[in-house]
C-alpha positions as CSV (number, residue, x, y, z in Angstrom):
1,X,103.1,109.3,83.0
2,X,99.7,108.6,83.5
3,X,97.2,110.3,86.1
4,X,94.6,108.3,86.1
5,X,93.0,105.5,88.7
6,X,91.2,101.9,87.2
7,X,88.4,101.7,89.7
8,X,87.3,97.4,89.7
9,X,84.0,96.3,90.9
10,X,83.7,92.2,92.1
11,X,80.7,90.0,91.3
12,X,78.1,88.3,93.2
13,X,79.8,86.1,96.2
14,X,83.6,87.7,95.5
15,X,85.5,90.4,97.2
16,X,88.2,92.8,96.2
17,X,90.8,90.2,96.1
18,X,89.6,88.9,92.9
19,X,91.8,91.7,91.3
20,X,94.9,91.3,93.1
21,X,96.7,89.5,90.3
22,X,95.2,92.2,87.6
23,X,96.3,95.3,89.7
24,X,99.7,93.5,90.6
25,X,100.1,93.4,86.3
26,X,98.7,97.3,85.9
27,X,100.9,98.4,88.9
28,X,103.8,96.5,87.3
29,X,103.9,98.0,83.8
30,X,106.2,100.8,83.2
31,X,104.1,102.3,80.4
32,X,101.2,102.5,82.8
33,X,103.6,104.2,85.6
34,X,100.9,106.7,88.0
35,X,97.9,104.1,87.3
36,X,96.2,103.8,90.4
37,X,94.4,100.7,90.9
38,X,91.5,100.5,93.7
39,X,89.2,98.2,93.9
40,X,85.5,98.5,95.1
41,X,84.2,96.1,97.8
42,X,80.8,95.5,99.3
43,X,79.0,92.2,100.7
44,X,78.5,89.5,99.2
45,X,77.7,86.7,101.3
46,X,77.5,83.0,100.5
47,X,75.5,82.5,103.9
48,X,74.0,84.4,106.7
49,X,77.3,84.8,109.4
50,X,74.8,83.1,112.2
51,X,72.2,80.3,111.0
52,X,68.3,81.1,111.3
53,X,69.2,84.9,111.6
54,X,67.3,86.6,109.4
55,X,70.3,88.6,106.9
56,X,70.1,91.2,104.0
57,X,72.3,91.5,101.4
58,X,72.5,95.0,99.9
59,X,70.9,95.6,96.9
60,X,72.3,97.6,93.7
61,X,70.6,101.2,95.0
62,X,72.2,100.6,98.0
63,X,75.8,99.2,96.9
64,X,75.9,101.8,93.4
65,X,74.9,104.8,96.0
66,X,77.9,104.2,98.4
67,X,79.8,103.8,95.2
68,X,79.8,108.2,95.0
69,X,81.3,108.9,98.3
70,X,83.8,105.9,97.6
71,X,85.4,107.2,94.4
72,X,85.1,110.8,96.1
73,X,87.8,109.7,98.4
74,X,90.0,107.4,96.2
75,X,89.6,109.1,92.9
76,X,89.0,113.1,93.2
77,X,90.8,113.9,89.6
78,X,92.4,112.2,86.8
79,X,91.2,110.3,84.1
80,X,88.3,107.1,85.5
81,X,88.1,103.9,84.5
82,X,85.7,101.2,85.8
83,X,86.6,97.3,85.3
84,X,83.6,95.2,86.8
85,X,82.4,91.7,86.4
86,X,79.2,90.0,86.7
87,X,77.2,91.8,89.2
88,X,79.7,94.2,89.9
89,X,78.6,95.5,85.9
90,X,75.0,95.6,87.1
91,X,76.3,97.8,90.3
92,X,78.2,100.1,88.1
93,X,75.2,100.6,85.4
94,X,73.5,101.8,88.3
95,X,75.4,104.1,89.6
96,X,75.7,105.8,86.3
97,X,71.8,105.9,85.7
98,X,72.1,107.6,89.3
99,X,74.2,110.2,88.3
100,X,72.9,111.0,85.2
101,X,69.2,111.5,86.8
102,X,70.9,114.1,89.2
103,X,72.1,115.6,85.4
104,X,75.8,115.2,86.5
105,X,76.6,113.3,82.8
106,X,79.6,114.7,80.9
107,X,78.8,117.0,78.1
């Protein structure tokens, strides 16, 4: 049995349920039994909610930093894996240059 947890980050103008179908085959498999899938969301708008108001969408600092307290919660031990795509990649490399300036890299 594995302990472990696949963490997946979406790309620009997704959401989480772009991994349903892959954590519905990882959940699924026998020889993967205790995988736990989770899967990292943040916003990604197509278009401002109301027209001609001004909107932000969150940059990588911002979306890589709430990626700590995130995985604090949904992955405190066991064996980590990250699957990303597209932006999601580019959130995930930052994140990792964040931890490793605050010298928590492994060793």
């Amino acid at each position: 049995m594995i302990d472990g947890h696949v963490v997946m980050i979406h790309g620009f103008w997704s959401s989480p349920s772009t991994w349903d179908r892959l954590s519905g085959v990882l959940e699924a498999d026998p020889q993967l039994a205790g995988l736990r899938c989770h899967r990292y969301g943040y916003e990604s708008p197509k278009l401002p909610s109301i027209p001609l108001l001004p909107f932000r969408v969150p940059d990588y600092d911002d979306i890589g930093e709430a990626l700590r307290p995130y995985l604090a919660t949904v992955a405190p031990a066991g064996d980590l894996a990250f699957v990303t795509h597209s932006q999601g990649g580019l959130i995930l490399q930052r994140y990792l240059a964040w931890m490793l300036n605050e010298g928590r890299g492994c060793r």
